[in-house]
C-alpha positions as CSV (number, residue, x, y, z in Angstrom):
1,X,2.6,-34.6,5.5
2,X,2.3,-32.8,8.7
3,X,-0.8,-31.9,10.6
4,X,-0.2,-28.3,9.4
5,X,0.0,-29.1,6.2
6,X,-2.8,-31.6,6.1
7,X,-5.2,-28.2,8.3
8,X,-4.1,-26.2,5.2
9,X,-5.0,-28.8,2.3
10,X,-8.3,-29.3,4.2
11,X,-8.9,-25.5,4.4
12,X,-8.3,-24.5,1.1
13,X,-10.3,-27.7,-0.1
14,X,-13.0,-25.9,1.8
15,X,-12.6,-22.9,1.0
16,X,-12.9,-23.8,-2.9
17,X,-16.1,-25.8,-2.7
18,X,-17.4,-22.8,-0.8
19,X,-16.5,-20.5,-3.4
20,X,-18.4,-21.8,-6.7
21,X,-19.2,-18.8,-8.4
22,X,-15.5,-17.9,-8.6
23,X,-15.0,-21.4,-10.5
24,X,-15.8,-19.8,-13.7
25,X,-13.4,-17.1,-13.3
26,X,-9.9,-17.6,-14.7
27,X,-6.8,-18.1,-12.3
28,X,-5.6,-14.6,-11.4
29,X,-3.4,-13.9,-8.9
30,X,-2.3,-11.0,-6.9
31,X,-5.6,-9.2,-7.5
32,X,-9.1,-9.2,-6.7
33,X,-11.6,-11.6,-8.7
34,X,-15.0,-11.2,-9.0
35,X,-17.2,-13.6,-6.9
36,X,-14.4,-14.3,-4.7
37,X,-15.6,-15.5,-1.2
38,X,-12.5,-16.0,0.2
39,X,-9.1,-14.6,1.1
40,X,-6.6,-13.8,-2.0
41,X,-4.5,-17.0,-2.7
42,X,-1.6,-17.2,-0.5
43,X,2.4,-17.1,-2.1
44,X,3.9,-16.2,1.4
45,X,4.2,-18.8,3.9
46,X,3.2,-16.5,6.4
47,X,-0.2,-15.8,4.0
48,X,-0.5,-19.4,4.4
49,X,-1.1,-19.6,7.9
50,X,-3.3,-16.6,8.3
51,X,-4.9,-18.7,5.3
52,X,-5.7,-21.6,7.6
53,X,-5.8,-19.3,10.3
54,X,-9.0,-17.9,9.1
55,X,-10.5,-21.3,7.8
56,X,-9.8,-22.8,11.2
57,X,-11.5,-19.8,12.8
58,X,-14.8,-19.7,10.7
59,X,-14.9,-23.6,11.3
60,X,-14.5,-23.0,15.0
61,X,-17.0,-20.3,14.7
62,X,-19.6,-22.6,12.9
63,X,-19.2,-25.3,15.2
64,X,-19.7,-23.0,17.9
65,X,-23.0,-21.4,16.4
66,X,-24.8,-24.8,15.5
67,X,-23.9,-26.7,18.7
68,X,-25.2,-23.7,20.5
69,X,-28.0,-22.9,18.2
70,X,-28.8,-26.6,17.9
71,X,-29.0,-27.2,21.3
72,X,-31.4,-23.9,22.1
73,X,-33.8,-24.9,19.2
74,X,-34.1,-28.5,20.3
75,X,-34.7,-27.3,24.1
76,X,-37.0,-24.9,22.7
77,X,-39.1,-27.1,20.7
78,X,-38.8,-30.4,22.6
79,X,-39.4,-29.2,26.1
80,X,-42.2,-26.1,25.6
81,X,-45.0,-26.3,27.6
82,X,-47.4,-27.3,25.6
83,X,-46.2,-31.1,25.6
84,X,-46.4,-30.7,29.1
85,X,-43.0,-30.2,29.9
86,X,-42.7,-27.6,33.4
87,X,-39.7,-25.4,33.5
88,X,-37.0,-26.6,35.8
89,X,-36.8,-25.4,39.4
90,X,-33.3,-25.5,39.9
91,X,-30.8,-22.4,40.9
92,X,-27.8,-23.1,40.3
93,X,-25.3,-25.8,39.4
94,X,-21.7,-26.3,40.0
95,X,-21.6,-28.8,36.8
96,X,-22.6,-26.1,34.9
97,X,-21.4,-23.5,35.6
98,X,-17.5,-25.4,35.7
99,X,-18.2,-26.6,32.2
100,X,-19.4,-23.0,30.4
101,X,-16.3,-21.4,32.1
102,X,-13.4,-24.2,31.1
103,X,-14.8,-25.0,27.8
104,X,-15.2,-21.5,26.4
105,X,-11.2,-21.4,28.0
106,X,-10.0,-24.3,26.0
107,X,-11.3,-22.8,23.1
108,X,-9.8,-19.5,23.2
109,X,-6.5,-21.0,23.8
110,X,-6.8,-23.2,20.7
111,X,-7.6,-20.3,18.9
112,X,-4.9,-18.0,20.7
113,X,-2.0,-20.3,20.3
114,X,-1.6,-21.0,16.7
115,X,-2.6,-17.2,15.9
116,X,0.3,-15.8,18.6
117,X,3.1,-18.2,16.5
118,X,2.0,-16.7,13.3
119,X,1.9,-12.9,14.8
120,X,5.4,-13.4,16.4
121,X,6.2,-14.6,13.1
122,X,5.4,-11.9,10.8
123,X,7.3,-9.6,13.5
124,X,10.5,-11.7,13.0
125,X,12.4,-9.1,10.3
126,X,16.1,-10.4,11.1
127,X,18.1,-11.9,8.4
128,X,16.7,-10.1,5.3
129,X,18.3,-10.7,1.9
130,X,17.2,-7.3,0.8
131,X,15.6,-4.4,2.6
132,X,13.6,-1.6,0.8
133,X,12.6,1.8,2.3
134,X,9.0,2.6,1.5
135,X,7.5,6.4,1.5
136,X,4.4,7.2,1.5
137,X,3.1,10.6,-0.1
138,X,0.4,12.4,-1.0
139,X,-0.9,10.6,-3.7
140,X,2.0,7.8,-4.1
141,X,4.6,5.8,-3.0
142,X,8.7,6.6,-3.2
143,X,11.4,3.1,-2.7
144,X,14.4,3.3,-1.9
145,X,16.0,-0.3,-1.9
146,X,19.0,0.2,1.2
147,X,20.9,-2.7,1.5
148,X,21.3,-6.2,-0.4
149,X,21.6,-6.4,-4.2
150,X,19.5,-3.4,-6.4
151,X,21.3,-1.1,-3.2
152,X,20.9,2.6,-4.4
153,X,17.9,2.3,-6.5
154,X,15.2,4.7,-6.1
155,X,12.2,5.8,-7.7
156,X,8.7,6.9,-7.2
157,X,5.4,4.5,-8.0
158,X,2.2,6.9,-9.0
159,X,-1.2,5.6,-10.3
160,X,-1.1,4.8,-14.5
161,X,-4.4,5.1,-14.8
162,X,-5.2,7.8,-17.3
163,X,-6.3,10.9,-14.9
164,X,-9.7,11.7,-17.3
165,X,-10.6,7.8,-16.6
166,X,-10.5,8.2,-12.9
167,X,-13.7,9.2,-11.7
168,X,-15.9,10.1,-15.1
169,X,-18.3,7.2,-15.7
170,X,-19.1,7.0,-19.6
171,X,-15.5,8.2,-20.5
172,X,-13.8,4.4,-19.8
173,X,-16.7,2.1,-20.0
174,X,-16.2,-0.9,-17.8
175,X,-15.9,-2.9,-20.9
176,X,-13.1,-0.9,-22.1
177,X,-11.0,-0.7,-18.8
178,X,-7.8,-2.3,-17.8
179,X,-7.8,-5.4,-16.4
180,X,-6.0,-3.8,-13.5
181,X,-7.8,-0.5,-13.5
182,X,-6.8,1.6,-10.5
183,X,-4.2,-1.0,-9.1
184,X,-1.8,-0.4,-12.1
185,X,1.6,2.0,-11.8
186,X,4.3,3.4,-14.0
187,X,6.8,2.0,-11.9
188,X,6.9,-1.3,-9.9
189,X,8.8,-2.5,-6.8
190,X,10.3,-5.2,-8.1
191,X,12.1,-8.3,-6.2
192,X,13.8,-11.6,-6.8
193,X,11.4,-14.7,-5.3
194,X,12.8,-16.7,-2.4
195,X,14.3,-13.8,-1.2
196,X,13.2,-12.2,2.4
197,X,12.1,-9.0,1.7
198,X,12.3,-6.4,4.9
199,X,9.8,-3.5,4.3
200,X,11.2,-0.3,6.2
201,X,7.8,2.0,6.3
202,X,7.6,5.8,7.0
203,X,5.3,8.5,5.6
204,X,5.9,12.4,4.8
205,X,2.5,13.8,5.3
206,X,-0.4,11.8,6.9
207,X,-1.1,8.2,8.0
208,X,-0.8,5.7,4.7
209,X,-0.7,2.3,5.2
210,X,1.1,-0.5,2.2
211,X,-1.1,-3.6,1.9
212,X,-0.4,-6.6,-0.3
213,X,-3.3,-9.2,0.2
214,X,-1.8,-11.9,-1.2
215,X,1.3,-11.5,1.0
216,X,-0.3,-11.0,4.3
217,X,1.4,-7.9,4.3
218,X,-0.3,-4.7,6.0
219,X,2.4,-2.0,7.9
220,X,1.1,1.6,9.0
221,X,3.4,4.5,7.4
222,X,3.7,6.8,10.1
223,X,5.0,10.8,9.8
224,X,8.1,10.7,12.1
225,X,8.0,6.9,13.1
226,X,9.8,3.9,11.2
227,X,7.9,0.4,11.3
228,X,8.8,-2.6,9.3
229,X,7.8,-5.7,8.2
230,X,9.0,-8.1,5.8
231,X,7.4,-11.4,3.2
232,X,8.9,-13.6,1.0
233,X,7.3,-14.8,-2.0
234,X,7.4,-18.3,-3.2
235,X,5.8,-17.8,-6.6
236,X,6.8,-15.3,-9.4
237,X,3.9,-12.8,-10.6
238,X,2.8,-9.5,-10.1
239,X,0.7,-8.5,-6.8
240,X,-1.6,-5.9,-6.2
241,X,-3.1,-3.9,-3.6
242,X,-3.5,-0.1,-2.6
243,X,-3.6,2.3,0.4
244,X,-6.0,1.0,3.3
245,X,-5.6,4.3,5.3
246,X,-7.7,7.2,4.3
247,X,-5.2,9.4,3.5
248,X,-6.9,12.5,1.6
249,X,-8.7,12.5,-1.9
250,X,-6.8,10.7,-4.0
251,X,-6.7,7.5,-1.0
252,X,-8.8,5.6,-3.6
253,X,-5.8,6.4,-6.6
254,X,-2.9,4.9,-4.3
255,X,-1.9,1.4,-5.8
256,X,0.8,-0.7,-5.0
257,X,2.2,-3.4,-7.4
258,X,4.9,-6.1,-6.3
259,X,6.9,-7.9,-9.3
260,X,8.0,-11.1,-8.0
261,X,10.6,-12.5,-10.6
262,X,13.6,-14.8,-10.9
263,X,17.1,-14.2,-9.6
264,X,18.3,-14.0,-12.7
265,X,15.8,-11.3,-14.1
266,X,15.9,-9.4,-10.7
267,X,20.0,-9.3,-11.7
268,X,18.8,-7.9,-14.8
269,X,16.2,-5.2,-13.8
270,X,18.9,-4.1,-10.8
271,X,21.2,-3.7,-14.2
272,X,18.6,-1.8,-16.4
273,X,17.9,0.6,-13.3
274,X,21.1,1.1,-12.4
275,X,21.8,2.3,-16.3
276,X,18.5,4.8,-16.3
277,X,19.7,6.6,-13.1
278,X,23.0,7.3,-14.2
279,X,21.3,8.1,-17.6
280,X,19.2,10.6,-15.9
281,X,21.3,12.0,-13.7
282,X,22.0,15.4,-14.9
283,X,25.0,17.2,-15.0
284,X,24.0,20.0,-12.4
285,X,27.0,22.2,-13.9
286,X,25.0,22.1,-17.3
287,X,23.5,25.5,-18.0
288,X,19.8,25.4,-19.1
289,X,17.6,27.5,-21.9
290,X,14.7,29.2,-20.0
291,X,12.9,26.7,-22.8
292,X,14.4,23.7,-22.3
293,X,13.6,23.5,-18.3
294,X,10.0,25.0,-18.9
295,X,9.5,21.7,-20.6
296,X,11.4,19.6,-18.5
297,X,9.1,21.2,-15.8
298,X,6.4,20.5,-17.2
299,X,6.6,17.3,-17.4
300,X,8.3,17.2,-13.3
301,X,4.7,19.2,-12.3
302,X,2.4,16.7,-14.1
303,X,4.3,13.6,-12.4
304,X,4.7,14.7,-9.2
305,X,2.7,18.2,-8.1
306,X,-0.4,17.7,-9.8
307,X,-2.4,16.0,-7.7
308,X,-2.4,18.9,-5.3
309,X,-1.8,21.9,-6.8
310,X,-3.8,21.2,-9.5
311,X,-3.2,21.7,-13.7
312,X,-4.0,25.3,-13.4
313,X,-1.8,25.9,-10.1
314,X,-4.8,26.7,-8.3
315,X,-4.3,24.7,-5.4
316,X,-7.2,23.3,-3.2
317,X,-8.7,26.0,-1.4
318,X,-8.2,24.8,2.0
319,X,-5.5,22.4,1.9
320,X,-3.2,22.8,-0.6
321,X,-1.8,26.7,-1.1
322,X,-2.1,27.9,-4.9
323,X,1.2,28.2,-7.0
324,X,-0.9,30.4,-9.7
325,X,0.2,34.2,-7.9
326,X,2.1,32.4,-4.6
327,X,4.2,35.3,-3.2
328,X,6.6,32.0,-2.7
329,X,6.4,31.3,-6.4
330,X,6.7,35.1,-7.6
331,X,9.2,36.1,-4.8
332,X,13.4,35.2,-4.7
333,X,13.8,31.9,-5.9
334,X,15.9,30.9,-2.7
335,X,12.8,31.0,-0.7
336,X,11.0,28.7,-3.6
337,X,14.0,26.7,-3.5
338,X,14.2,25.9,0.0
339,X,10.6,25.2,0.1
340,X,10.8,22.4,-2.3
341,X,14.0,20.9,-0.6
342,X,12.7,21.1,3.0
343,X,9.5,20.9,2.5
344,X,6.8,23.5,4.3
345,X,3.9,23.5,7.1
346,X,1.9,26.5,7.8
347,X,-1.6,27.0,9.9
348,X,-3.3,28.5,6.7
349,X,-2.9,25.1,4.5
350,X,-2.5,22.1,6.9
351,X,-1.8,19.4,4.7
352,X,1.9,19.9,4.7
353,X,4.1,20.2,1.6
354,X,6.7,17.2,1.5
355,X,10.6,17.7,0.8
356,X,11.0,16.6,-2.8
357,X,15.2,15.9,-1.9
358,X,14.4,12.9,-3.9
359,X,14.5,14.4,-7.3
360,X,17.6,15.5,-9.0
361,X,18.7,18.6,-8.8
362,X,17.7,19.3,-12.8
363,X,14.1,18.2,-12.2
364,X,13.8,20.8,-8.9
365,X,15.3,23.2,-11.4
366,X,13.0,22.5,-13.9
367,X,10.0,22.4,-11.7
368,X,10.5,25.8,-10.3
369,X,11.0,27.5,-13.7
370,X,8.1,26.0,-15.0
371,X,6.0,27.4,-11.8
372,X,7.6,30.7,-11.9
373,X,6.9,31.2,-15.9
374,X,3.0,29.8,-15.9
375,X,-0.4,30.8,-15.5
376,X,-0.4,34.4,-14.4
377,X,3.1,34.0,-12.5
378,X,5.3,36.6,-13.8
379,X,8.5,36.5,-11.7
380,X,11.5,38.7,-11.9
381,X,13.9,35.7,-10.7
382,X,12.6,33.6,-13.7
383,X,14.6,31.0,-14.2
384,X,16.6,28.6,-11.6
385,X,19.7,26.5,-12.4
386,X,20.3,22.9,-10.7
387,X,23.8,24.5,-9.4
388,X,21.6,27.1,-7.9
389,X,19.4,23.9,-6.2
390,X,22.9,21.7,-5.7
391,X,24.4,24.8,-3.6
392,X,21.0,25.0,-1.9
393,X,21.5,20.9,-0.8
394,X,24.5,21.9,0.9
């Protein structure tokens, strides 16, 4: 066993003994527990050494404040005046003043060294076996996988906590919560274990930031800038964590969930979501009832629009323009179109309305109609056709 490995074992045995409230608890990983008093359990080997990393820190640390502590108290008590001791008449000395300079040294770069490794280690991103494109949004998370197997997949993660749980004590009581309330999704990012993953981060909107705890894992996503980081996980299971950068009033509704599975499920999943998207993507040459893409809407507005326009298409007053009387909404449709395609930023609402290119050209179709036809929205151009939002890609 190497010293490494033998610093780890030693840490974590630590680290257990420290923690005996959480003994009681059952073994759950990728997800906070309560009475935990230490870091999540790694399943990275780079969680592992920020693991030991912090262990071997704290110990430093406590070292540090008894031998300094220790030493005060004892001069303190032993040499006070009172037992006759007289304070020293000394100035300076070069003994001294050597030994508080070098030692504090030697200790930083004991500290320094095994932290730089790690750090130039979770920067290393070469040689992925899969990389995945990760957006964030006001209020949820879009993947794209890019290259290695799964390449073309895409879909968008939102929060599957029930909406009239979130925020309305008596309505869930704790008892009657999910075990995973507020870090659960309707769809996960799912990967194969032993498998580096390469995270390729960007935002649409504001600052977010993707966090896994148990992976070590915490990359910015920037408007306009591309960052990346990368984990791979030696254990199969599902990990949580959420948005760590306030991002707007849903920040707190932002989970992110991490399947870890076999190769041989992964192969499967890639199969099984390779089969829905051609399954759902519509024929945009299809001509729609008014009916059928009101409810189709429908159901594109709650998923996706929501969260910032509100159920009644009021908006936020503020930040986020009503739909419920828009000129946009009640005007041509090529204008609404574009909107939704390009996205929009204007000094009256600054929060900035994302491009929705993502969706098929039947949901944007959809989504529009349903806007158009709601609430007090009455407009002449009432109904849209995805050929209408396919010519509009072009």
């Amino acid at each position: 066993m190497t010293y490494a490995k033998r610093l780890q074992a030693l840490m974590l045995g630590l680290a257990v003994s420290a923690s005996i409230p959480a003994l009681a608890e059952p073994v759950v990983t990728g997800r906070p527990v309560d009475y935990e008093l230490n870091l999540q359990q790694p399943v990275t080997g780079i969680a592992a050494e920020v693991y030991s990393l912090h262990n071997y820190m704290m110990l430093v640390c406590l070292v540090i404040f008894v031998a300094v502590f220790g030493v005060m108290f004892y001069s303190v008590f032993k040499h006070r005046k009172s037992l006759g001791h007289k304070p020293a008449t000394f100035h300076e000395s070069t003994a001294v003043e050597i030994a508080w300079t070098v030692v504090p040294f030697l200790i930083v770069i004991g500290m320094a060294l095994p932290a730089t490794r790690t750090v130039v280690a979770m920067k290393d991103t070469s040689n992925a076996d899969l990389t995945i494109k990760v957006t964030g949004m006001q209020w949820k998370w879009g993947y794209d996988y890019l290259k290695g197997e799964g390449e073309g997949i895409s879909f968008l993660s939102n929060l599957s906590t029930p909406r009239e749980q979130v925020g309305a004590p008596g309505v869930a009581p704790v008892g009657q919560r999910s075990e995973n309330y507020l870090l659960e999704v309707d769809n996960e990012m799912v990967v194969p274990v032993n498998k580096k993953v390469r995270i390729v981060l960007t935002a649409n909107d504001v600052i977010h930031s993707w966090t896994i705890p148990a992976f070590a894992v915490k990359q910015d996503a920037i408007p306009g800038f591309v960052r990346d980081t990368w984990f791979k996980a030696d254990q199969v299971g599902t990990y949580r964590g959420s948005c760590v950068e306030l991002c707007g009033k849903d920040h707190a509704f932002m989970p992110i969930v991490v399947k870890v599975v076999s190769a041989e499920d992964y192969t499967k999943w890639v199969g099984e979501q390779k089969a829905k998207l051609a399954a759902q993507a519509d024929d945009p040459n299809k001509t729609w009832t008014i009916d059928e893409l009101k409810t189709r809407g429908e159901k594109v507005y709650t998923t996706n629009c929501v969260a910032c326009h509100q159920p009644t298409g009021k908006g936020v007053p503020g930040a986020f323009a009503s739909l419920d009387g828009s000129p946009v909404v009640n005007g041509p449709k090529a204008e609404q179109i574009d909107v939704v395609l390009n996205g929009k930023h204007s000094g009256k609402f600054p929060s900035a309305m994302p491009s929705w290119k993502q969706l098929s050209d039947t949901e944007i179709a959809a989504a529009i109609t349903f806007t158009r036809n709601s609430w007090s929205n009455h407009a002449a151009e009432n109904i849209v056709q995805p050929a209408e939002v396919k010519a509009a890609r072009k």
